[in-house]
C-alpha positions, 0 to 999 in steps of 0.5 A, spaced: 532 539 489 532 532 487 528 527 489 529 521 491 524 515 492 523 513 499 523 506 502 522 505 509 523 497 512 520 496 518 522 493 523 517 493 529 516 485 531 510 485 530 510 486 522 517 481 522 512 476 525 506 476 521 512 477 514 513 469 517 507 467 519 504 469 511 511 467 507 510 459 510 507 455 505 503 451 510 500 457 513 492 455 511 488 461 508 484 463 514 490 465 518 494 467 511 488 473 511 489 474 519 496 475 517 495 481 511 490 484 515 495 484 521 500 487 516 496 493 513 494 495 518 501 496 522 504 498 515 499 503 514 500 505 522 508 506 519 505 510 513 501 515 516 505 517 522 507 523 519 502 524 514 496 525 515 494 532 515 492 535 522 490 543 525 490 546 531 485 548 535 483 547 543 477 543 547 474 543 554 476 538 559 472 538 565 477 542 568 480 546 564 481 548 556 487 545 553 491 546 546 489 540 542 490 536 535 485 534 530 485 530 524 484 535 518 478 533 515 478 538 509 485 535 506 481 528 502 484 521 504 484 516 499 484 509 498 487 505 492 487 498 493 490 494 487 484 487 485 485 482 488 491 481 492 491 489 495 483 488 499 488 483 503 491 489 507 484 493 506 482 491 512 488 492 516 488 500 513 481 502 513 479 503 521 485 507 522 483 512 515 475 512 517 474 518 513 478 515 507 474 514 500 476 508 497 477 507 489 478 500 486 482 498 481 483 492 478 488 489 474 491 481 471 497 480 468 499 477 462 503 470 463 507 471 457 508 478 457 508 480 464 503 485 463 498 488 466 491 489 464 486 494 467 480 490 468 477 495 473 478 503 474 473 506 480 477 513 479 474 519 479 475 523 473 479 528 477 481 528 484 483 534 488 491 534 488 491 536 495 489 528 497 492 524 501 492 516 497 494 510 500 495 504 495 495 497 499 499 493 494 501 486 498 507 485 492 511 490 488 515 485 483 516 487 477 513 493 477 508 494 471 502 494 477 504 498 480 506 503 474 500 502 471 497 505 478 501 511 478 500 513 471 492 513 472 493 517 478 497 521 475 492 522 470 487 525 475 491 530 478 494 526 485 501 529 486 505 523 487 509 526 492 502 525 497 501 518 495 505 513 499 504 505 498 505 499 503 507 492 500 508 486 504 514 484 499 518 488 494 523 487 488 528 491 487 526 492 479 519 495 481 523 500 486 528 502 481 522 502 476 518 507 481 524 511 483 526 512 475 518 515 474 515 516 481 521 518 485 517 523 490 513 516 492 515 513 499 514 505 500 513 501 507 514 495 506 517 489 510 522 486 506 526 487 499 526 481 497 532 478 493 529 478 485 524 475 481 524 468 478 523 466 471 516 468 471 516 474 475 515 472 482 517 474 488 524 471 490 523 468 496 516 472 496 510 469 499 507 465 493 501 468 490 498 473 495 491 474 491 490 465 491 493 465 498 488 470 501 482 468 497 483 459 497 483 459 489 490 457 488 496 452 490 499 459 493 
C-alpha cells in the first residue's frame, strides 16, 4: 500500500478566529501568545482525537459496574516543540497530553541560504518506536525545520507513521517536501497559505511567529 501524506484544515471557528486574531499585524504581543495558545491547544485537540492509544477496562459507579475506556499509559507520548516559535502552542498542547514527555529542539536558520542550524537537541539517544509524538511547529515554510526534525526522529527510532505536527500555517513547499520523505505523517493546520516570498516566508503568513510571541521583533 502506498502512503500518502495527510493534511487535515480544520475548520472549527474557534481555530478560524484565532488564525485571524494572530495574522493581524496590529495584534500586540500579549494577545498574540493568547491566540497561538489557543491554537495549539484545539489543533492538538484536532490531532489526538483518534490517536491516542486507549485499553479497555471497567469501573464501579456508585451503582453499578460499567465498561470503560482509559488512556493507555504504557504507550509514551512525546512532545517535540521546534525553538523558539514551536513553545508558542506549548502551552496549548501540554494540558490535554499531561503524561507526555517533552524534548526541545532548537534550530536557526540561515538567512542566506535558508538553512537550518540545530543549536539545541534534547532527544534521547533512543526513543521507543511505539511513541506517540507530537511536533508544535506554528509555521511550515519551506521545509528544512521541519525535515531536519524528522530526520533526528528518525534516527532514534520514531515511526513517522505516530508522529503527527500541528502548524498554524503551511506552504505547499514544505508539504511536498515531507510527502516526498515522510508520506506516513499526518498535519493539522489551519490554513495552506498561497507560497513563500523572496526570503522564505509564509505568504500571507503571520510575519515572525517566534518575534511576535516573544516582543523581540517587528513581527
Amino acid at each position: 500500500m502506498t502512503l500518502q501524506l495527510r493534511v487535515y484544515v480544520k475548520e472549527h471557528p474557534l481555530i478560524k478566529h484565532w488564525l485571524a486574531v494572530v495574522r493581524d499585524q496590529d495584534t500586540p504581543s500579549s494577545i498574540f501568545r493568547s491566540g497561538m495558545t489557543e491554537l495549539g491547544r484545539w489543533l492538538t485537540y484536532e490531532a489526538i482525537r483518534d490517536w491516542l492509544p486507549t485499553r479497555e477496562g471497567t469501573v464501579q459507579t456508585p451503582l453499578a459496574e460499567t465498561p470503560a475506556t482509559f488512556i493507555d499509559a504504557e504507550i509514551p507520548i512525546a512532545i517535540v516543540p521546534i525553538l523558539r516559535a514551536g513553545l508558542a502552542l506549548l502551552d496549548g498542547c501540554q494540558p490535554l497530553l499531561p503524561l507526555a514527555s517533552i524534548y526541545h529542539l532548537g534550530f536557526a536558520r540561515d538567512e542566506e541560504t535558508l538553512e537550518p542550524h540545530c543549536y539545541l537537541n534534547k532527544l534521547p539517544e533512543q526513543l521507543d518506536p511505539r511513541t506517540r509524538i507530537l511536533i508544535p511547529e506554528p509555521m511550515l515554510a519551506t521545509g528544512g525545520t521541519i525535515v531536519a526534525t524528522m530526520a533526528e526522529l528518525t534516527r532514534r527510532g520514531i515511526n513517522p507513521d505516530f508522529t503527527r505536527i500541528i502548524a498554524v500555517v503551511c506552504a505547499p513547499q514544505a508539504l511536498q517536501k515531507l510527502s516526498n520523505l515522510y508520506p506516513g505523517l499526518s498535519i493539522y493546520t489551519a490554513m495552506i497559505d498561497e507560497g513563500l516570498n523572496e526570503h522564505g516566508f509564509i505568504v500571507p503568513g503571520l510575519g515572525d511567529a517566534g518575534d511576535r510571541t516573544f516582543g523581540t521583533g517587528l513581527g
